[in-house]
C-alpha positions in Angstrom: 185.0 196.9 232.5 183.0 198.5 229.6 185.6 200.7 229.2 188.3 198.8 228.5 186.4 196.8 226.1 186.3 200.4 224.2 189.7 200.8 224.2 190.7 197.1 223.1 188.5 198.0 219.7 189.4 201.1 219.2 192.8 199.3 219.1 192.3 196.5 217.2 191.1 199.2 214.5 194.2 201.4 215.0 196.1 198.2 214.1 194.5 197.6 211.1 194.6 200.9 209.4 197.9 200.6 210.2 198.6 197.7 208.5 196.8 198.9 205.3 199.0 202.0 205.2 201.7 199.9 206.0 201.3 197.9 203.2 200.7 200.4 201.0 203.8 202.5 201.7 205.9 199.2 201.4 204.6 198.4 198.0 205.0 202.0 197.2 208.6 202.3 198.8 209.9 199.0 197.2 208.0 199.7 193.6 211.6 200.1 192.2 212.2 196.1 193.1 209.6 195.4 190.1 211.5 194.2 187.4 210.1 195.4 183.8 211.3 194.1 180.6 210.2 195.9 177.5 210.1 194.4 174.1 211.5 196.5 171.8 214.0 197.7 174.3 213.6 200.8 172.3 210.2 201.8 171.0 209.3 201.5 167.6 206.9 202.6 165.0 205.4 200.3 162.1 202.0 200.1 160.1 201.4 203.8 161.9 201.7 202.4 165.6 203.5 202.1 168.5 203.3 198.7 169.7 204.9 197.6 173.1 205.1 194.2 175.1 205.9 194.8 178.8 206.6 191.6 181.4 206.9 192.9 184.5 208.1 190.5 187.6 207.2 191.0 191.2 209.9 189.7 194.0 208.9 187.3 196.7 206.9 189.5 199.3 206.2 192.3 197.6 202.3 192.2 196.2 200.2 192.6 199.6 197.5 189.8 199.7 194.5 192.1 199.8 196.0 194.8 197.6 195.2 195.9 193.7 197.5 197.2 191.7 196.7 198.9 188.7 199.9 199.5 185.8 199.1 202.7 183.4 202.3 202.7 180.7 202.6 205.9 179.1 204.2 207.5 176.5 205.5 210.8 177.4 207.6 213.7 175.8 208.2 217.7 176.4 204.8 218.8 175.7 202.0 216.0 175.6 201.7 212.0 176.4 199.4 209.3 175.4 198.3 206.6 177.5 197.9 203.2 177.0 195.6 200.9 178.5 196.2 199.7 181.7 196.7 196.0 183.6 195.1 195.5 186.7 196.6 193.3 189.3 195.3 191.6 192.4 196.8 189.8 196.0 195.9 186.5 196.4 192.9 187.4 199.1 191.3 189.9 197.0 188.1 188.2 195.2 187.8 190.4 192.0 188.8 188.8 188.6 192.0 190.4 187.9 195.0 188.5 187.3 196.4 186.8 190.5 199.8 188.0 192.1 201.2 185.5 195.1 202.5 186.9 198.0 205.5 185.0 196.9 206.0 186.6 193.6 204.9 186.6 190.2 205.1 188.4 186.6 202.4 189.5 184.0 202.7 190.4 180.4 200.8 193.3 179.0 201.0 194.2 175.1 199.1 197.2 173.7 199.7 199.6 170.5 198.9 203.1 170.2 199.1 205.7 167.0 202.2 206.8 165.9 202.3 211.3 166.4 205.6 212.8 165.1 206.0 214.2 168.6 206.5 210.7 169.8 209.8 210.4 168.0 211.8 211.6 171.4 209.9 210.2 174.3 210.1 207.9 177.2 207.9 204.9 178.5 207.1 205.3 181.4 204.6 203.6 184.1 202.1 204.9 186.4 200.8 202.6 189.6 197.8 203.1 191.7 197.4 200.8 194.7 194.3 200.1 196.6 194.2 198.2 200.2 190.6 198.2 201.7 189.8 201.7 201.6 192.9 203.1 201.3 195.0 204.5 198.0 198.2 205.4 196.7 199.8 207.1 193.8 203.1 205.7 193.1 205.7 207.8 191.3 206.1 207.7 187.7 209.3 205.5 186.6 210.8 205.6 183.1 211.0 201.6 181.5 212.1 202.3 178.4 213.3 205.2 174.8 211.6 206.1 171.9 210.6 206.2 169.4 212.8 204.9 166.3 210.5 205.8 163.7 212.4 205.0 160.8 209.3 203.2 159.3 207.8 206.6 158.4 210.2 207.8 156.3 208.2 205.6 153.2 208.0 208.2 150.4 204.5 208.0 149.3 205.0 208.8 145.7 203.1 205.7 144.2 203.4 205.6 140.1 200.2 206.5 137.9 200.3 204.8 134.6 199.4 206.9 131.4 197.8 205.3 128.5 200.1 205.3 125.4 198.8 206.9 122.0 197.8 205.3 118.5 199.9 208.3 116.5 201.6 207.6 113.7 203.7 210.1 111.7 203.4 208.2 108.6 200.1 206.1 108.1 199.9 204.5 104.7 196.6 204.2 103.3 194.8 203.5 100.3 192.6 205.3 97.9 190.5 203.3 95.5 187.6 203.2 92.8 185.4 200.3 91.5 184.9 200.5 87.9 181.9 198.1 87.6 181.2 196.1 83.9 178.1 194.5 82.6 178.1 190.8 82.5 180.2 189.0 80.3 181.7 192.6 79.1 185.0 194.2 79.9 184.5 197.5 77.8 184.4 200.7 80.7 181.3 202.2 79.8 181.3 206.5 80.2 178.6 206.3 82.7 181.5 204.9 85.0 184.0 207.5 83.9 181.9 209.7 84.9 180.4 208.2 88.3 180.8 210.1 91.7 183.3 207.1 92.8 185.6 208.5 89.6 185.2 212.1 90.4 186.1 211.7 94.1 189.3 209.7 93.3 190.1 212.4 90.3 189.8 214.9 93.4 192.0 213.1 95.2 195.2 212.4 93.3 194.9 216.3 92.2 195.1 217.7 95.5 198.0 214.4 96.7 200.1 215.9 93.7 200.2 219.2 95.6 200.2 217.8 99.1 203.3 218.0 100.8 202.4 215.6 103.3 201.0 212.8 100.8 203.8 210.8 99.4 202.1 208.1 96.8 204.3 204.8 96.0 202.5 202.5 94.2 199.3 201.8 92.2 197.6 199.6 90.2 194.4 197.8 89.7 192.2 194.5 90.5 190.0 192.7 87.9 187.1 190.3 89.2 184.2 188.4 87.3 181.6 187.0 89.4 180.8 183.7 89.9 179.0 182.8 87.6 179.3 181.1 84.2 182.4 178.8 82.8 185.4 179.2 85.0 188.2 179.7 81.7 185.7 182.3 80.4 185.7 184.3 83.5 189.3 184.3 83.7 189.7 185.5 80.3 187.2 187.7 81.2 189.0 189.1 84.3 192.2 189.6 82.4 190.6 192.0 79.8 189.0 193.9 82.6 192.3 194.5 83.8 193.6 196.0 80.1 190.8 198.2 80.1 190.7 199.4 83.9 194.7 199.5 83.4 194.3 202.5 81.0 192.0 204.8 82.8 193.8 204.5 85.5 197.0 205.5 84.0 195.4 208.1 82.1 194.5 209.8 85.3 197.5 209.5 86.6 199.2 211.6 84.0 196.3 214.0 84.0 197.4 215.2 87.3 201.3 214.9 85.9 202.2 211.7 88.3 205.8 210.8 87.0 204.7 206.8 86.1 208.3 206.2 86.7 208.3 206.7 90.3 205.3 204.4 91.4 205.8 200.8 91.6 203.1 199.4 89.7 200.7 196.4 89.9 198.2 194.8 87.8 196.1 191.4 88.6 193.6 189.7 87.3 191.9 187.2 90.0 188.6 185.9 87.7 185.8 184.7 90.1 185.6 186.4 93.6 184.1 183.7 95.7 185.7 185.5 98.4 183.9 188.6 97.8 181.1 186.9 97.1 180.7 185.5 100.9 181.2 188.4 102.2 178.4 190.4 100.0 176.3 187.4 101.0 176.9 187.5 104.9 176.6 191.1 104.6 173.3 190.9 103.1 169.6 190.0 104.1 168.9 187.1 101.6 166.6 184.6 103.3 168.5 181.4 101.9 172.0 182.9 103.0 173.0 180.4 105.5 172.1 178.3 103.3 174.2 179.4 100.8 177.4 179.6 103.3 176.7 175.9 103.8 177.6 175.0 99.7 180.4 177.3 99.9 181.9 175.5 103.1 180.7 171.7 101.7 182.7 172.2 97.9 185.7 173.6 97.6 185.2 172.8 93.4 183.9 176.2 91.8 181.9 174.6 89.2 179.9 172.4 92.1 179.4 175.8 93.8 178.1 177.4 91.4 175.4 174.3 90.3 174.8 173.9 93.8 173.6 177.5 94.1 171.7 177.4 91.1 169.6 174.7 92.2 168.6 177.0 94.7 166.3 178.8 92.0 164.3 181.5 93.6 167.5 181.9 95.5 170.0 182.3 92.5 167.6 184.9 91.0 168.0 187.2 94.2 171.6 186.7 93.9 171.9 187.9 90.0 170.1 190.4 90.6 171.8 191.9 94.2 175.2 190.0 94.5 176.7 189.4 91.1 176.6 192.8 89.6 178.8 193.8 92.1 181.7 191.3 91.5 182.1 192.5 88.4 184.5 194.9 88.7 188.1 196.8 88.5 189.7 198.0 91.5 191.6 201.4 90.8 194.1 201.7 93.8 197.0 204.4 94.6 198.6 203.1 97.5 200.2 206.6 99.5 201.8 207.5 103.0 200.2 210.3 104.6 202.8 212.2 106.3 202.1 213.8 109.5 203.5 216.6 111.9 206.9 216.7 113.1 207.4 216.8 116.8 208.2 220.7 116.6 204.9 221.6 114.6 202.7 219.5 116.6 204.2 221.4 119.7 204.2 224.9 117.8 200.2 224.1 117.1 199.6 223.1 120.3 200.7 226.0 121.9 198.7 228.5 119.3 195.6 226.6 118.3 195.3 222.8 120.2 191.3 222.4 118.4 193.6 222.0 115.1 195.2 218.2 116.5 193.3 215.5 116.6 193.1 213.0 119.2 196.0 210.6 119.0 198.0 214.0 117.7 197.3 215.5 120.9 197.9 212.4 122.9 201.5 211.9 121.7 202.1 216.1 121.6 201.6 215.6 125.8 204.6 213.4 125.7 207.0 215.9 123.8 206.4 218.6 126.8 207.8 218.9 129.6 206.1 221.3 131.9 203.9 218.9 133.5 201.3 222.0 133.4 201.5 221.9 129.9 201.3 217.9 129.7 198.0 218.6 131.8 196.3 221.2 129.1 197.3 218.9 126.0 195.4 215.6 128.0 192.7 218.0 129.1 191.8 219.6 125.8 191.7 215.6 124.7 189.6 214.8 126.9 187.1 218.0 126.5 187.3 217.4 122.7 187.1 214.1 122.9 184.7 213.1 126.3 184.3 209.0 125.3 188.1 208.6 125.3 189.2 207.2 128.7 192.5 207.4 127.7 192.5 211.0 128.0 190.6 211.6 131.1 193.0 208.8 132.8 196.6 210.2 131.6 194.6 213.6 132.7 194.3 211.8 135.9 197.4 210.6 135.8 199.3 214.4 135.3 197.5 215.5 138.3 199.0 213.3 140.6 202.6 214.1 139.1 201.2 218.2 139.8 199.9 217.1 143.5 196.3 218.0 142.9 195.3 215.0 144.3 191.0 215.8 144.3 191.2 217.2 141.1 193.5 213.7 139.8 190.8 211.7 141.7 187.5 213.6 139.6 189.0 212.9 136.1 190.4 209.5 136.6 186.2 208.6 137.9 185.2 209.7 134.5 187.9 207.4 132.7 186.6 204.6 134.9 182.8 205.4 134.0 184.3 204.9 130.7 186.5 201.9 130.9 187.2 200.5 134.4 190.7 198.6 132.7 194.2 198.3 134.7 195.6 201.7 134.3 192.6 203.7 135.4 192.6 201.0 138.9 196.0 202.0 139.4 195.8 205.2 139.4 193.0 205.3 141.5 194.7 203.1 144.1 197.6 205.9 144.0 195.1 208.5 144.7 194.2 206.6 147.9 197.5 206.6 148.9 198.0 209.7 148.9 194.8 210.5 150.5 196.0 207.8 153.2 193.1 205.3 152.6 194.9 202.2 152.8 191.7 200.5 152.5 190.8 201.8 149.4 194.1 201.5 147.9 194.8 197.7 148.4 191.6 197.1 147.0 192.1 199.2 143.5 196.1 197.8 143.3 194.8 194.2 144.2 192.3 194.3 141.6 194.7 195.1 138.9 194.9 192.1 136.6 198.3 192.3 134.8 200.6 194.6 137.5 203.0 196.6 136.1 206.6 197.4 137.7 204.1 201.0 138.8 201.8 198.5 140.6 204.1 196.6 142.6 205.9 200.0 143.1 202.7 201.0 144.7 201.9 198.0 146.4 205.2 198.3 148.0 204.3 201.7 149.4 201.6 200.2 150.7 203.0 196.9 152.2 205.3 199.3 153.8 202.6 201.3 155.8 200.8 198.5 156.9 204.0 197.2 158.2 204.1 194.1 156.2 207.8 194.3 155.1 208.5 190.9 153.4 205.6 191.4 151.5 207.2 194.9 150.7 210.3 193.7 149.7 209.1 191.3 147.1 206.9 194.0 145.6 210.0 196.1 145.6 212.4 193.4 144.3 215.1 194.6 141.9 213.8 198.3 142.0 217.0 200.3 143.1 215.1 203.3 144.7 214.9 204.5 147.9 211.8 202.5 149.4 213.1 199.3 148.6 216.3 200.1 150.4 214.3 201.6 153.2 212.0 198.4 153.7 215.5 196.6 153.3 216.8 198.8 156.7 213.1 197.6 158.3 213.9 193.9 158.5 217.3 194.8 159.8 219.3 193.6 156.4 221.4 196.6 156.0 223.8 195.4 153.6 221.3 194.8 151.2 219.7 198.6 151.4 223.7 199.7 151.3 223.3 197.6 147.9 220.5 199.0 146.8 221.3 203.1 147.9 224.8 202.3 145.6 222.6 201.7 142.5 220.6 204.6 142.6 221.2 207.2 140.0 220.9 210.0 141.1 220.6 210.0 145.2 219.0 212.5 147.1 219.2 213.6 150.7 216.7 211.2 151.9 219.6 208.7 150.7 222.2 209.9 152.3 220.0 210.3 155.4 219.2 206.6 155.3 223.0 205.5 154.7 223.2 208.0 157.8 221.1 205.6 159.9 222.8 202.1 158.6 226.2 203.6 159.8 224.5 204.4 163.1 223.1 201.2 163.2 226.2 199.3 162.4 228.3 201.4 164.8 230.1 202.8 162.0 230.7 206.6 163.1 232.1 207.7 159.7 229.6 206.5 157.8 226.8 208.0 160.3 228.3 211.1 160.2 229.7 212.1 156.7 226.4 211.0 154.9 224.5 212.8 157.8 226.3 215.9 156.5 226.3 215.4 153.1 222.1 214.7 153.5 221.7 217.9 155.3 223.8 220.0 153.5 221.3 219.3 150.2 218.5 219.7 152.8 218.5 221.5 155.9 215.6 219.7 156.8 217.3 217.1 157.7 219.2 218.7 160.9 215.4 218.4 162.8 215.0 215.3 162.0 218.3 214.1 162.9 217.9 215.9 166.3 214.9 213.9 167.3 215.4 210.3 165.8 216.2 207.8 168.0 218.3 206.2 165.5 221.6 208.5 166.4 220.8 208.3 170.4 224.0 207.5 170.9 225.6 210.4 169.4 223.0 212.7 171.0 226.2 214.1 172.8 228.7 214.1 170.2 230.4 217.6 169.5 231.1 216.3 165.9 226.9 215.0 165.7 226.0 218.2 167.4 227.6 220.6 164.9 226.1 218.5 162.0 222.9 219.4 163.0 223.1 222.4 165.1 
């Protein structure tokens, strides 16, 4: 009797492990009856990721009650794979916390995103299940759900725009050179100690050597008579006027010492009497105790005889003022009005290229823009900027070269000096370029987004950007009315071919990268023509091209195609 009571448990037991492996080898056998739908159909990458929603369906009878389930996708291809994470399911007996399949069917959705590699560009999704029932396991065998990866998103060109600071130069600046003649109160006679003042023998210096300067061209002269303030109004004026007689003739006598041809100068001679305008100024200028007081009467009275009694009321005042202010608004102006002529573009090139320490800033500034080498534009901003260390100007279009010449670290030192400098909008957009290219998106939104006015370079760059965070309508408004090949490209990511084909016909001067894309719309419209002769046209001006073409999802279908074969073969 105690024997057979053995035999029933041993097989009670035999019937139970084999029901688990029963189980087991069901789920296993029937794991194609799962039903997976995979959103994109296709795999795609955007904002550097590949991001995939799976639902997968269970039939009626399928999940075991007691089993768990657990659902590895994967992304696989010739030489690697890269998991993502995994869904664990459970039969309605079990009493962990996983999600609940009933033994008369159910579904779960699983969405997950993992970084874009290049090698991901031919690949399949596929999915791995492991089953447990009590103590037993099985391995299921892998089973493709899905293609990819189109990863047209990554053909952005990150080229983002630096702005450069435009010069001050001038090739003809006209300026002024003048002399006060200065007369003693209530006389208009030029006394010799004037003639003969260091203000008289610098101007005397100076229209000898414009006579003999090519590069000064004089137009006009003429001169200014004043009286000060003081005294009867129709006095002064008469005074003012026979300043200007007497100032008039030493100023024309020096001009035909130095053999000025009178004839060709427009000349001009005024007499203005009292300066009340220069005498503000002298007075704001100065550090009279009463001078705010003294601003007051001139903004109270308008009448120049009420000024002046007003001021002299003002006794201890007024004596400060005859003896600091007046004598200096009586006076003659001696003025030759001239254009100083500067380099032309070839000599400012030519001095450039032997001795650069001759220009002078803005000189050297503007010469940048005449070259072309962009090695040479870099020298001519750098020899500013070492010659001239407070100008941020130089250090930024220095900055700015450096990206055009790919030295990104170098482009990222100098434009840090221009900001130390001044922080304005060119210097944050340039900086916001550099991050770019160094792939800090971070950094780069935050420069480009602090910019206050942006120019058509910051919304170029900001376009870049939307596109790599995968933010294409934001893109596309950055990008609006720009007829290069980003805005068509972010035009072909929210699946409005026509308007990149709009876009790709308006560019100048198209590129293979063009072609390649008009390549892709014909592929995506079906349009085997179009695929094909701008496929061949994009790798015949770059055989680059034919390996990228081989791997991109976007010409699957023609993966077998003699004609698509020979284009890239």
């Amino acid at each position: 009797m105690k024997k057979t009571r053995i035999n029933l448990a041993l097989f009670v037991l035999a019937i139970v492990l084999l029901s688990s492996c029963g189980g087991l080898n069901r789920m296993r056998n029937n794991a194609d009856d799962i039903m997976y739908d995979v959103t994109p159909e296709v795999l795609e990458a955007h904002a550097s990721e590949v991001e995939v929603t799976i639902r997968g369906t269970f039939p009626s009878r399928y999940f075991h009650r007691n089993a768990i389930l657990e659902i590895t996708p994967v992304i696989t291809w010739e030489d690697g794979e890269t998991a993502m994470s995994s869904i664990t399911l459970q039969g309605e007996n079990v009493t962990d916390n996983y999600q609940v399949i009933p033994r008369d069917g159910g579904s779960f959705t699983h969405t997950d995103a993992v970084p874009f590699t290049p090698d991901m560009r031919l690949s399949d999704l596929d999915v791995r299940l492991t089953a447990e029932l009590r103590d037993d396991s099985a391995v299921f065998d892998p089973r493709k759900i899905a293609d990819g990866v189109i990863a047209t998103s990554t053909m952005v060109i990150n080229d983002p725009e630096p702005i450069k600071h435009d010069h001050k130069f001038q090739r003809i600046i006209p300026e002024t050179a003048e002399a006060a003649i200065f007369y003693v109160i209530n006389r208009a006679n030029v006394r010799q100690s004037e003639l003969r003042s260091e203000r008289m023998e610098a101007f005397r210096v100076f229209l000898a050597e414009a006579v003999d300067d090519e590069r000064i061209d004089m137009n006009s002269a003429g001169v200014t008579a004043y009286a000060s303030p003081d005294g009867p109004i129709d006095f002064n004026e008469r005074l003012a006027e026979q300043r200007r007689e007497t100032s008039s003739r030493v100023l024309t006598s020096e001009l035909r010492n130095v053999d000025v041809d009178m004839g060709e100068l427009s000349y001009i001679e005024r007499a203005l009497g009292e300066d009340w305008e220069g005498f503000r100024e002298l007075v704001e200028a100065s550090d009279i105790r009463d001078r705010n007081l003294i601003i007051r009467v001139l903004e109270m009275y308008d009448d120049p005889e009420v000024r002046e009694q007003e001021i002299r009321n003002l006794a201890a005042v007024f004596e400060v003022l005859a003896d600091e202010i007046l004598p200096q608004l009586r006076r003659s102006i001696l003025a030759v009005d001239y254009d100083q002529i500067g380099y032309t573009d070839q000599e400012l090139v030519q001095i450039f290229n032997r001795t650069p320490g001759r220009l002078n800033l803005e000189e050297l500034l503007y010469t940048a823009t005449l070259l072309d080498d962009f090695s040479a534009k870099y020298r001519a901003y750098q020899t500013a900027a070492q010659n001239y260390p407070d100008c941020h100007r130089a250090f930024n279009n220095m900055g700015a070269v450096l990206i055009e010449l790919d030295n990104i670290a170098a482009a990222k030192d100098a434009l840090l000096k221009a900001q130390e400098i001044l922080n304005d909008d060119a210097v944050k957009n340039n900086l916001g370029a550099v991050a770019l290219r160094e792939g800090n998106l971070e950094e780069a939104e935050e420069y480009l987004t602090l910019v206050a006015t942006p120019t058509s370079e910051t919304n170029y760059n900001l376009g870049i950007l939307a596109i790599k965070k995968g933010e294409y309508s934001d893109a596309a408004g950055y990008l609006e009315n720009m007829n290069v090949f980003n805005a068509a490209l972010v035009r072909v990511l929210q699946d409005d071919e026509d308007a990149a084909l709009r876009i790709l016909n308006n560019i100048q001067q198209p590129d293979a990268r063009a072609y390649y894309l008009r390549a892709v719309i014909g592929a995506r419209q079906q349009d085997q023509s179009m695929a094909f002769d701008n496929l061949r046209t994009a790798v015949n001006m770059d055989e680059n091209m034919k390996e990228c073409a081989k791997t991109d999802m976007e010409f699957a279908r023609y993966f077998q195609d003699n004609t698509f074969i020979s284009i890239v073969d």
